[in-house]
C-alpha positions in Angstrom: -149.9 -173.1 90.3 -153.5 -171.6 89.7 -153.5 -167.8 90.2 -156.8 -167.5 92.2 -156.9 -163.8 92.6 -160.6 -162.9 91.6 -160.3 -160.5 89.0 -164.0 -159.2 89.5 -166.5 -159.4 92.3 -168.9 -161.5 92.3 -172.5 -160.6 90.5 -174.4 -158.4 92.8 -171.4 -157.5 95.0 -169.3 -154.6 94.8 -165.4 -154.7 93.8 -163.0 -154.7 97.0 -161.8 -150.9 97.5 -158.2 -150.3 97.0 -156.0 -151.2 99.8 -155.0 -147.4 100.4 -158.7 -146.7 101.0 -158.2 -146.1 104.7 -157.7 -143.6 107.1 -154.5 -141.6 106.4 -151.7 -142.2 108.7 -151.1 -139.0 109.3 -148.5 -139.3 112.0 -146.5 -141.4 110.3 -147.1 -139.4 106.9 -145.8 -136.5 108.5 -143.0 -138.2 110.4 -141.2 -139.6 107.0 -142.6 -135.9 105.2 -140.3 -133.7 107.5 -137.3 -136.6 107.5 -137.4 -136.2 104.1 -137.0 -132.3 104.2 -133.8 -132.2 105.9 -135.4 -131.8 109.6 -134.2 -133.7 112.8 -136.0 -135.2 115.3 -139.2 -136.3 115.3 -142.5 -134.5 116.4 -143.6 -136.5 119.5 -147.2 -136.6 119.7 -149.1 -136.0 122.8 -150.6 -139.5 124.3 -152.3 -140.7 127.0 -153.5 -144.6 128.7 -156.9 -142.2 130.6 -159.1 -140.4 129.2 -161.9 -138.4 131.2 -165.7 -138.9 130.6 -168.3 -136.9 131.5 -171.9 -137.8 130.1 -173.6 -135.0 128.9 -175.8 -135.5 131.9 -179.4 -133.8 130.1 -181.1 -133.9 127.0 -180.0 -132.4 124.2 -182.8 -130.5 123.8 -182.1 -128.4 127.1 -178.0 -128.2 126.5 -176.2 -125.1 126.0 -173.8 -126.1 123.3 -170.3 -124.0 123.1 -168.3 -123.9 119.5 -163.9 -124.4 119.3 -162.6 -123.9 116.2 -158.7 -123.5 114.9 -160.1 -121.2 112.0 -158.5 -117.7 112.5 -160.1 -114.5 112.2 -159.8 -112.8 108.7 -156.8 -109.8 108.9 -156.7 -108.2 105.9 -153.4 -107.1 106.9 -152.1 -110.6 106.8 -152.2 -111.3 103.0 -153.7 -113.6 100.8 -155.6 -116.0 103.3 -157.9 -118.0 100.4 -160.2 -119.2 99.4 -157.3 -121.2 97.5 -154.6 -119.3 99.3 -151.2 -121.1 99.9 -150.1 -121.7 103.3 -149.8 -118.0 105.2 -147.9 -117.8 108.5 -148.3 -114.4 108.4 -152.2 -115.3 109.6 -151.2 -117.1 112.7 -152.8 -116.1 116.3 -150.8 -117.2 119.1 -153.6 -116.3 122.0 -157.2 -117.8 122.6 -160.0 -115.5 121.1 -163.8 -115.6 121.2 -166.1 -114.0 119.0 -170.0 -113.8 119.3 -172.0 -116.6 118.0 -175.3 -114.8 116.8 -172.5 -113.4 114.0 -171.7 -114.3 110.7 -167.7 -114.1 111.5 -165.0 -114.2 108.7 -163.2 -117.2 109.7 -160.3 -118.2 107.5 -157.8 -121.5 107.4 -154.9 -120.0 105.2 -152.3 -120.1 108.4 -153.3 -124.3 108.9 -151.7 -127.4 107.1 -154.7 -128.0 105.7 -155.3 -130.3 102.3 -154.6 -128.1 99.5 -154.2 -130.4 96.5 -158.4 -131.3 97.2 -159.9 -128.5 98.4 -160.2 -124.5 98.8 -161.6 -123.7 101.9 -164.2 -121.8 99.8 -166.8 -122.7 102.1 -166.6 -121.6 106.0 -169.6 -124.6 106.5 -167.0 -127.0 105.8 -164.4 -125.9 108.6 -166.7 -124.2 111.0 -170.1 -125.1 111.4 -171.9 -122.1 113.8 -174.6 -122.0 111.1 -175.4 -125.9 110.8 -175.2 -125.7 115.1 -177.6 -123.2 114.7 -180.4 -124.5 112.6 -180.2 -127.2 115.1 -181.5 -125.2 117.9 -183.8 -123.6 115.4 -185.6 -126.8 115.1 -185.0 -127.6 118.9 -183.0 -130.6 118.9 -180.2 -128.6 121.2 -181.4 -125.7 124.0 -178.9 -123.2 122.6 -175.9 -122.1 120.6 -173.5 -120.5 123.4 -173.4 -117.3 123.1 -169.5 -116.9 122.0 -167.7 -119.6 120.4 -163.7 -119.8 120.9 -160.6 -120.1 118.7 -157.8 -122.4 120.1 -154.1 -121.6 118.8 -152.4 -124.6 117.0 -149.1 -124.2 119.2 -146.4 -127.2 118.0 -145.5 -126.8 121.7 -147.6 -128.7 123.7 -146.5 -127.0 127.1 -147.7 -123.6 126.2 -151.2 -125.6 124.7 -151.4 -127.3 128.4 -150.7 -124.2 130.4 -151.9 -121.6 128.7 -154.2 -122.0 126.0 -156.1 -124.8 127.0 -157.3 -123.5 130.9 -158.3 -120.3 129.0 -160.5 -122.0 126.9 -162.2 -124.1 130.1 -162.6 -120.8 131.6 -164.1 -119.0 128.9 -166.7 -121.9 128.3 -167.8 -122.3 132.3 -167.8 -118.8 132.2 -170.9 -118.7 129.0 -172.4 -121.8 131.0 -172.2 -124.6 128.6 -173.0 -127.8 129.1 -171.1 -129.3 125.9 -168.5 -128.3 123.4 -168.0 -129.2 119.9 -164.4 -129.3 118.8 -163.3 -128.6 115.3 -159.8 -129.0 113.9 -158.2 -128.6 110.5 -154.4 -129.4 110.3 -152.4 -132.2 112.3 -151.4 -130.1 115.1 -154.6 -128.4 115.4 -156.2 -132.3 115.7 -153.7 -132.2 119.4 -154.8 -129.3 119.9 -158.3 -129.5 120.3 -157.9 -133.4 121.5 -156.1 -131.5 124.8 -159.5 -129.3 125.0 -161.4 -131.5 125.0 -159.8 -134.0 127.6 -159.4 -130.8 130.1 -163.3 -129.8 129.0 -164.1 -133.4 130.4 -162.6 -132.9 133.4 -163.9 -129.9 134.4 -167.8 -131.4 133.4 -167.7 -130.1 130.3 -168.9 -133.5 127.5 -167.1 -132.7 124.6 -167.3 -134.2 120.8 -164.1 -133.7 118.0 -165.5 -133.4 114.4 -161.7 -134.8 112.8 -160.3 -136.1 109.6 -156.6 -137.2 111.1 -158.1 -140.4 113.1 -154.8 -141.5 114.2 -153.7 -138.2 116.3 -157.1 -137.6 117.9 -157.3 -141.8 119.0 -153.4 -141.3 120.2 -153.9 -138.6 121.9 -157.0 -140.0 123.6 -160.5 -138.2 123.4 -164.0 -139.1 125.2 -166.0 -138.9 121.7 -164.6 -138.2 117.8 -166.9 -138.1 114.9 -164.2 -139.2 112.1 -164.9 -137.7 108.5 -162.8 -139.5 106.4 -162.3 -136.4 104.2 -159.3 -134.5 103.3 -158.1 -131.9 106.0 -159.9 -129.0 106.7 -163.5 -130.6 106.2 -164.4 -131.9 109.3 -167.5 -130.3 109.4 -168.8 -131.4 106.0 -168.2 -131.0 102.2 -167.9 -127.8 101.2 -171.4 -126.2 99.5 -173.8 -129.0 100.5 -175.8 -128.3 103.7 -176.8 -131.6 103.5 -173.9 -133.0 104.4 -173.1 -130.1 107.0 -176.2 -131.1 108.6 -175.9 -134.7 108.7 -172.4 -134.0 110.3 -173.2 -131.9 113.2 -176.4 -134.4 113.8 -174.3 -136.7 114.1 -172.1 -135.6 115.9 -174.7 -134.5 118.7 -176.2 -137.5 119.0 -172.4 -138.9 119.7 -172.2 -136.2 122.3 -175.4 -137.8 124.3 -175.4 -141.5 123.5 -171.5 -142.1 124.0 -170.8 -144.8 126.4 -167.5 -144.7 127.5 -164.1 -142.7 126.9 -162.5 -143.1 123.5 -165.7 -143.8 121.6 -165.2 -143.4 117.7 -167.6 -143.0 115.5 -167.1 -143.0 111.3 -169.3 -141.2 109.4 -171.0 -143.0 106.1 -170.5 -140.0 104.2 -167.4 -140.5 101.4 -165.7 -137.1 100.3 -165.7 -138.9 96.4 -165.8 -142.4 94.4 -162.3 -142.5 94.0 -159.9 -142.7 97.4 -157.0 -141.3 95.5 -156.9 -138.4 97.3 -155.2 -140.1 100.1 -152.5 -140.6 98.5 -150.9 -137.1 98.2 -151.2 -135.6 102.2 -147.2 -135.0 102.6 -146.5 -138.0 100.7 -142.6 -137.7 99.6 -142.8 -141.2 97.8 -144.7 -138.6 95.2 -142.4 -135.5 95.5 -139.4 -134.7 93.2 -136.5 -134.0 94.8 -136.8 -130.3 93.2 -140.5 -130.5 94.8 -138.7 -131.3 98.3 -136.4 -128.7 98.0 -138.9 -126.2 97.1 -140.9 -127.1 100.1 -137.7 -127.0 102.2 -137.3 -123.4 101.2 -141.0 -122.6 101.8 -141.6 -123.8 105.1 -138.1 -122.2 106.4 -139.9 -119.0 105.4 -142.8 -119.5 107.5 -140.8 -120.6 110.1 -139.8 -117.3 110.6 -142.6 -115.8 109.8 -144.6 -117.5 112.9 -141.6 -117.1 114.8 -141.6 -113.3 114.6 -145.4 -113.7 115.4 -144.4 -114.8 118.5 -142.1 -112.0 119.7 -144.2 -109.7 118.9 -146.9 -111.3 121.4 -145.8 -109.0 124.4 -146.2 -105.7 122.4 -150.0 -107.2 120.5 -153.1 -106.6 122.3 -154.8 -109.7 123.3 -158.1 -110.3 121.6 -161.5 -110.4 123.4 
């Protein structure tokens, strides 16, 4: 039998990508990563059949726009949070804070499960994109920046998320009168996290976009509107040092916001993150750890178990932020 595989594409047309250029599975990625560690049961993902709508109702030139991020505020206290800083639990925050959006704030992703292998979280426009929101209502394609935006804590537990965190977050927004919300998450969880916003956003008549990179727990969880960047975690907003793709993302994702049609509309951006899709393959991938490499990692995230863990005790005795 004739082997008819093409070995080369046809003049003019470009070669097939390679079958692992596709959006990352995270929860599935994660699910054998942590199996693989030593851990029990599964995470169970938050998932729902309904999603709320709410159509942005005005023109975007006339909408007060409100900023959620998962970035934390910098604490020098808390040790080495990056650029290039490992994973720090010590940088946790366990309570919803706001912070005022005609700053420049210090916001840092060292305490997130972000991509570490392929980027640095050297650039804040990457993860958080007040500046790129701005210029747009400089040039008067949105009425207004609100005037705080709002950090949402990446609980695993999606009780405290639902009862606590996420009503906090609705009230904080009605309360600077915005019309809209832009949602941007870095690790897994945080992807639930803001997902849960932005459903409870909805509901309250709040139209919300997520800016996300894990497609697969956003779509599971079930949003109104997700701009997808297939780029490694922690760079939903853009690459890191090119405004030009920072602005292209948030224009984007604003005219998702007011053309949306329905619940659960996904859109893919056309910007790559490289030529080459290898990247993908090393997110939590054990079928490319050692056993030495799993055990290491083991040990590692025990630590910051307890690390978050204390965190959390402490919460009674911590002054909650603004």
């Amino acid at each position: 039998m004739t082997d008819k595989t093409p070995s080369a594409a046809p003049i003019g047309l470009p070669r097939f990508s390679p079958a692992h250029d596709e959006p990352i599975a995270y929860r599935q990625r994660i699910r054998s990563y942590y199996q693989a560690l030593g851990y029990g049961a599964p995470y169970e993902w938050a998932h729902y059949p309904e999603v709320p709508f709410h159509a942005l109702g005005r023109p975007l030139a006339s909408a007060r726009i409100a900023l959620i991020t998962t970035a934390a505020p910098y604490r020098p206290d808390a040790g080495d949070q990056g650029p290039g800083a490992a994973y720090n639990a010590a940088a946790k925050f366990y309570r919803v804070y706001s912070g005022d959006a005609a700053s420049d704030p210090d916001l840092r992703i060292a305490h997130l499960a972000i991509d570490r292998q392929h980027t640095t979280a050297a650039d804040i426009g990457s993860y958080f994109p007040l500046a790129a929101l701005r210029r747009q209502a400089a040039a008067g394609r949105i009425g207004a920046v609100a005037a705080r935006f709002h950090g949402a804590p990446t609980n695993r537990s999606q009780q405290t998320t639902l009862d606590v965190d996420v009503p906090e977050i609705v009230r904080r927004c009605q309360a600077d009168g915005a019309h809209a919300a832009i949602l941007v998450p870095n690790c897994p969880v945080c992807h639930q996290t803001v997902s849960l916003a932005a459903r409870a956003l909805e509901a309250s008549g709040i139209a919300t976009v997520v800016l996300g990179c894990a497609k697969d727990i956003v779509e599971f969880v079930g949003v109104p509107r997700l701009l997808f960047s297939d780029f490694p975690l922690g760079n939903a907003a853009g690459r890191p040092h090119d405004v030009a793709s920072q602005d292209f993302t948030i224009a984007l994702a604003l005219q998702l916001l007011a053309a949306a049609p329905a619940a659960r509309t996904t859109v893919q951006s056309p910007l790559r993150w490289s030529d080459s899709a290898d990247w993908k393959l090393d997110y939590s991938n054990v079928d490319r750890l050692s056993a030495e490499e799993i055990a290491r990692r083991r040990a590692e995230f025990d630590v910051g178990k307890a690390q978050a863990q204390a965190l959390r005790d402490a919460l009674p005795n911590q002054l909650a932020r603004p």
